[in-house]
Structure formats: structure tokens, C-alpha cells
C-alpha positions, 0 to 999 in steps of 0.5 A, spaced: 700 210 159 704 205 157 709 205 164 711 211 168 718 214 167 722 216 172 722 223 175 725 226 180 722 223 186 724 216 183 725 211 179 720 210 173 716 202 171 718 203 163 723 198 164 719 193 168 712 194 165 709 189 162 705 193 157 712 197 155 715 190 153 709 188 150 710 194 145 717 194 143 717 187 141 712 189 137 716 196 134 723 189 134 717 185 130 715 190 124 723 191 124 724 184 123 718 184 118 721 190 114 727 186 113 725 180 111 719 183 106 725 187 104 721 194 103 724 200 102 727 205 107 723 210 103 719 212 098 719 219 094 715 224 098 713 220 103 707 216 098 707 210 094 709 213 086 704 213 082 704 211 074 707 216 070 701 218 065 697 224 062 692 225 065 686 229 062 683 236 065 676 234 064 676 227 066 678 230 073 673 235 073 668 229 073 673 225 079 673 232 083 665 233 082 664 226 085 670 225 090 673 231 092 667 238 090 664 235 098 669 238 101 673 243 097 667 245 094 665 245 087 668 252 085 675 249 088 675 254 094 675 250 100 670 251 106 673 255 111 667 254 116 666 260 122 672 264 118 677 259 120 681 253 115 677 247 114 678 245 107 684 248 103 683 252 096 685 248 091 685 254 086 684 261 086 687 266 090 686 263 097 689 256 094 697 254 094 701 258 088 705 256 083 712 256 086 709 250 091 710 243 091 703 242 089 703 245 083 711 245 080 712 238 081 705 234 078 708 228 080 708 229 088 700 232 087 699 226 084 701 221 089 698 226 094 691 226 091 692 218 090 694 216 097 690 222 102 684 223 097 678 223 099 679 225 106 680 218 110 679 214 104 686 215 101 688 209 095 681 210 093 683 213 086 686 209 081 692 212 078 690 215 072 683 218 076 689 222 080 692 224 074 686 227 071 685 231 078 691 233 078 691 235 071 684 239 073 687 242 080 694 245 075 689 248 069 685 253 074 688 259 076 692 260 082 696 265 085 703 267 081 708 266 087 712 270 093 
């Protein structure tokens, strides 16, 4: 750990530890950085937007066959290894329904597909490529809702 807190017994070394230090200067430098860079406060769900565009259901068809199909399968509904979750339905009647997030704002799963798809290699799509796979994801059936 990077210090001991105090405990009941006595006093903790958070304020005088050396490592303790060393990271608030750090958490005080980024800080610093974000004010003098003037980066936003916050960004809409959380994800960097996306370029509004159109995406094409056929187009994301291919993206999601080379990109997404090895984790979700290629039917779209998701892996549950040894009957437990493991990769999400994407469509069909285990997938999220038509009053999520996911599906009622098209933006929000674009900007989600864009910035945490493939697994681990988030930003790895173009806008346009989450866009189709949007498209392809919202083109499929899905559960109505509660």
C-alpha cells in the first residue's frame, strides 16, 4: 500500500509517507495540466462525441463479422461460457431492450461501440465504422421493453 492509515491503535504514515506524497503531486500535476490544456469538465456519457453521421446497416454487418462477431458471436448473441455472463447479446431475446440507453439514443451506443470496442482496443473504429455498427446492432430484433 501506499501508506498506512491510522487505526485505532495509533497513528498512520499517510502524511508522512514518501510514496503518499509522490502521488498527490502527481493527482495536483494532472490538475494543473487540465486547467492549463483547458480540457473539458465533462464530455456527454462519459465518451469523447462522435461525428453525427448515418450510419449503414450492411456496412456494420461487415465491421461487426471482423471486429466484434469473436466475441459477441456471429448471431449477436454474445457468449455465456459455463452458463454464466461473459460477452453480452447484442440482439435477440437475451440482448438490452428498446427502452435502454443502448438502443433509444443511437449516439450514446455509437460513442459507446467507438471508444470501448473491440474489447481492450477502444478507438480502434473510425466514427463512421461505429456508426454502421450501430446501425447493424439497432436493425436486429430485440426485446420490446418493461
Amino acid at each position: 500500500p501506499l501508506c498506512t492509515p491510522a487505526s485505532s491503535k495509533g497513528k498512520g504514515d499517510c502524511d508522512t509517507n514518501p510514496n503518499m506524497e509522490a502521488f498527490l503531486t502527481y493527482i495536483k500535476w494532472l490538475e494543473e495540466q487540465k486547467k492549463t490544456l483547458k480540457l473539458c469538465n465533462t464530455v456527454p456519457n462519459g465518451y469523447p462525441p462522435v461525428s453525427t453521421l448515418t450510419g449503414d446497416p450492411k456496412a456494420g454487418q461487415q465491421v461487426f463479422i471482423q471486429k466484434c462477431a469473436v466475441c459477441h458471436q456471429l448471431d449477436g448473441q454474445g457468449r455465456y461460457e459455463s452458463k454464466t455472463y461473459y460477452r453480452p447479446a447484442l440482439w435477440g431475446k437475451h440482448s438490452f431492450n428498446q427502452a435502454a440507453g443502448m438502443f433509444s439514443d443511437p449516439a450514446f451506443l455509437a460513442a459507446f461501440v467507438r471508444w470501448n470496442m473491440p474489447l481492450m482496443a477502444g478507438g480502434e473504429l473510425s466514427d463512421q465504422e461505429a456508426w454502421d455498427v450501430e446501425a447493424c446492432i439497432h436493425s436486429k430484433p430485440r426485446p420490446k421493453g418493461p
